[in-house]
N, C-alpha and C positions, 0 to 999 in steps of 0.2 A: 421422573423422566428417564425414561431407557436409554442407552449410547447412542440407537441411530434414529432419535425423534428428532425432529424440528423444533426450535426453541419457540416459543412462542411472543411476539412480542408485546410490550407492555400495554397498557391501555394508555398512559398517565400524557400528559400533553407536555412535548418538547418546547413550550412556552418558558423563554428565560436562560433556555441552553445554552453555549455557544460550538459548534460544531466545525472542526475545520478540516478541507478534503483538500487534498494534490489531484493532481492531475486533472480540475474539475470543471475544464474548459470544452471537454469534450466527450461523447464516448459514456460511460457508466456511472464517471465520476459525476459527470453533469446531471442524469439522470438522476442519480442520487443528492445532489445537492437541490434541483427542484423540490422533490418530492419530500426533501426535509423541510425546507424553507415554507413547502407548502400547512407543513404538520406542525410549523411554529416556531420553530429553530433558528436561529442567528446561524447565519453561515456565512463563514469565508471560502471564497473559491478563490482557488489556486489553480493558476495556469501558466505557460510560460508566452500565449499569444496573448499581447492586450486586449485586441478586436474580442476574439472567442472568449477570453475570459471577462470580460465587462458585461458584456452580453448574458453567459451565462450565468452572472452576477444579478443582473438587473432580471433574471426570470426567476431563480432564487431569493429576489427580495434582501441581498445579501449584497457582503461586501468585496470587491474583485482586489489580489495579490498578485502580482506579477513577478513571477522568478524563473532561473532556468536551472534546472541540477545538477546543468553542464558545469556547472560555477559555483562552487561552497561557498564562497564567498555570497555569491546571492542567497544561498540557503541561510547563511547568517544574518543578512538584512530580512529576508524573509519573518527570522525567529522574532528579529528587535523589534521592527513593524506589528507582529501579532501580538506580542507583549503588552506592547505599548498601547496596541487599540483595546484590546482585552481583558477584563478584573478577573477573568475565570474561562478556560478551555474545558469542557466536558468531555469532547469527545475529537481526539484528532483521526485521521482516516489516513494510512500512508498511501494513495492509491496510484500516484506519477508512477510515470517509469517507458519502458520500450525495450525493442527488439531489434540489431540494427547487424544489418546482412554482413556488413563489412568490419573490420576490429577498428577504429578509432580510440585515439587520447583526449582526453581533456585538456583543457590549461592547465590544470591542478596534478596533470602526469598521470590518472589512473585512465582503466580501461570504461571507452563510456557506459556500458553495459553496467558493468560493477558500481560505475558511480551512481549513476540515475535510479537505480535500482536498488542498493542496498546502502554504497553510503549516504548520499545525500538525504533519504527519509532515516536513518540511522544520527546522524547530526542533531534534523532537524528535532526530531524523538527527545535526544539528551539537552538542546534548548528549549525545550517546551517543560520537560519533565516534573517539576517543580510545580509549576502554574497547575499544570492537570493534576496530580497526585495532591496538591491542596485541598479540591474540589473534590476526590475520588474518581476521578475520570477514567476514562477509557481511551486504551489506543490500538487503531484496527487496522492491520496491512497488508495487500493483495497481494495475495500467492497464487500459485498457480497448480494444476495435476503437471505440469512442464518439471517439478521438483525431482520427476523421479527420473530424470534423463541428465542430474545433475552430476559432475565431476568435480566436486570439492577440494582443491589441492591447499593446504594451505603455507605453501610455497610458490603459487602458482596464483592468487587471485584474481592477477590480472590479464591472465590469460596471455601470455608472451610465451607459452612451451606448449599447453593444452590443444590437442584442435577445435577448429572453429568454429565447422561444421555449418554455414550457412549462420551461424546465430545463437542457432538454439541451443545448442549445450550452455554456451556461457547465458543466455537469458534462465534455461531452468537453473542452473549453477547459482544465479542470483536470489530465484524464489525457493530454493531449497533453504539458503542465504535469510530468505525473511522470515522461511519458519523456525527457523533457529531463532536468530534476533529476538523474536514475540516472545520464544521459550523459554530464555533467557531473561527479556527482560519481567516477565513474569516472577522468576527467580528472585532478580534482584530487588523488587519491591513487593512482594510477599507481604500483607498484612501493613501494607500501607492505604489500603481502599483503593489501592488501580486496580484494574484489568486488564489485560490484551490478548487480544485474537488476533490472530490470519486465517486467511479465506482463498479459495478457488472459487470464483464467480461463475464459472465455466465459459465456455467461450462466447465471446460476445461478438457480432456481426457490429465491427467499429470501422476507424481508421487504423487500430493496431493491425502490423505488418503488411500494409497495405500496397507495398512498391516490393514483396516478395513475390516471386514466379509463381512458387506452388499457392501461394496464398490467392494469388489473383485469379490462375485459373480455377481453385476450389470456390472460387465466389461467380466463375462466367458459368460454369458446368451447374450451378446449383439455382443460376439468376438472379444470383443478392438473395438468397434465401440461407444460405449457410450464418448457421451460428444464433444465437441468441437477440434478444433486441437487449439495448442498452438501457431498457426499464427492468426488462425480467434480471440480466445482468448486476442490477444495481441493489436488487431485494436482499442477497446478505449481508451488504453495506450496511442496507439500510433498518436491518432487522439488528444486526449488531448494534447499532447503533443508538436505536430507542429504546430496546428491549430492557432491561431492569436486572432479570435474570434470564442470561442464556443456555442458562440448562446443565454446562462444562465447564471445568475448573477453568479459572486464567491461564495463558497458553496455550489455549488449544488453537488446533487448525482444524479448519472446519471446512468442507467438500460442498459447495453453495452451501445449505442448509443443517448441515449431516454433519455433526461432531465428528471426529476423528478419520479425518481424511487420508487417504494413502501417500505415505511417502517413504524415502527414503530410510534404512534402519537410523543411517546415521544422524536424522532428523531428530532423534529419542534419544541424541545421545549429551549428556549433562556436561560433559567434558569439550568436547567440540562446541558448543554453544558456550562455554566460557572461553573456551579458543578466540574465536570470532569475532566475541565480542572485543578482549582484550585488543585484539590486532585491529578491529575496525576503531576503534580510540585511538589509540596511539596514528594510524595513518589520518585523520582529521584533526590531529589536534588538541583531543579531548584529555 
């Protein structure tokens, strides 16, 4: 397979997996938890509404998690709950997260962007890790093409010196954020049977950035036509997910389909992705 084929995925039946998505109450997350659930898979969907997440639980044939990433502490109960219900994770999915016009704190003192986005599936990653890398698992988390709009400080995470810019720096700043973390965590279990990837889904016509200006009017001008559906959206989720062999070493970041996605130089860089990671521990706890 050439660098920019499409992986193909498996034939073999996700019968006995267990599969677990964030964000999977709405949106691509959800799309891809059906269509797992449909292809045989145990899934937990994770969400932070109970309504939307139960629901999208009971169309998945799966089981609904309720947390918010606003709160580590729920990411913790999160970890113990999955644990506890499950002998084996094959496949976690980091896909939670958002885009939020204004700078806000958490109760845990970080910037919410930072947290929803990089630490809290970054935690949740290191309490799962064990469980999945038993099995040889895999773990897959959304990124974005937004990476290359990123301003990486890492003196500055939480965006208290940086500009704001309406959101989006610090939102690409976070998925710049996740392709490191994969890259890294690739790194660190080398030849333990894990894998992990990150992905640009491409844009997906959801509820992401939905209460933004420019976003609202690109969806009046366009008629609800802008952007992807949240099935097409959810196909390298859901490709990474079954597939066996994806084609690309562990680590890679993948543009929907398309091994090696454009990003930042300093995304390739071995040094900053131990940075990161180092600093992203030590501020949870780890």
């Amino acid at each position: 397979m050439t660098a920019n084929q499409a992986p193909v995925p498996a034939k073999d039946s996700l019968d006995g997996r267990t599969i677990v998505i964030t964000g999977s109450s709405s949106g691509l997350g959800r799309a891809a938890a059906i269509e797992l659930g449909r292809r045989g898979a145990t899934v937990a969907v994770v969400g932070r509404n109970p309504e939307r997440t139960a629901e999208a639980a009971h169309l998945a044939g799966g089981t609904a998690f309720v947390a918010d990433f606003d709160h580590l502490d729920q990411v913790r109960g999160l970890a113990d709950a999955l644990l506890s219900r499950y002998e084996r994770i094959d496949v976690l999915a980091n896909n939670a997260g958002g885009l939020m016009t204004s700078r806000q704190v958490t109760a845990d003192g970080f910037e919410r962007t930072f947290q929803s986005n990089h630490l809290a599936p970054f935690l949740l990653t290191n309490l799962l890790l064990e469980r999945i890398t038993a099995g040889g698992g895999r773990v897959l988390s959304t990124a974005s093409s937004s990476n290359t709009i990123a301003r990486l400080d890492f003196n500055d995470l939480n965006f208290e010196r940086l500009p704001w810019r309406g959101g989006w720096q610090a939102y690409g700043t976070t998925k710049l954020e996740t392709i490191l973390f994969i890259k890294e965590l690739a790194r660190r279990t080398a030849g333990t049977g894990l894998d992990a990837y990150s992905f640009h889904p491409g844009y997906v016509a959801s509820n992401f950035g939905a209460e933004i200006a420019i976003m609202k009017f690109a969806q009046a001008i366009s008629v609800g036509r802008l952007g992807l559906s949240p099935e097409r959206g959810a196909e390298p989720l859901i490709v990474l997910a079954q597939a066996a062999d994806v084609g690309a070493p562990s680590g890679t970041y993948f543009s929907r389909l398309h091994p090696n996605g454009r990003t930042q130089r300093i995304a390739n860089d071995p040094a900053a992705a131990r940075t990161l990671w180092e600093k992203s521990a030590e501020l949870v706890g780890l």
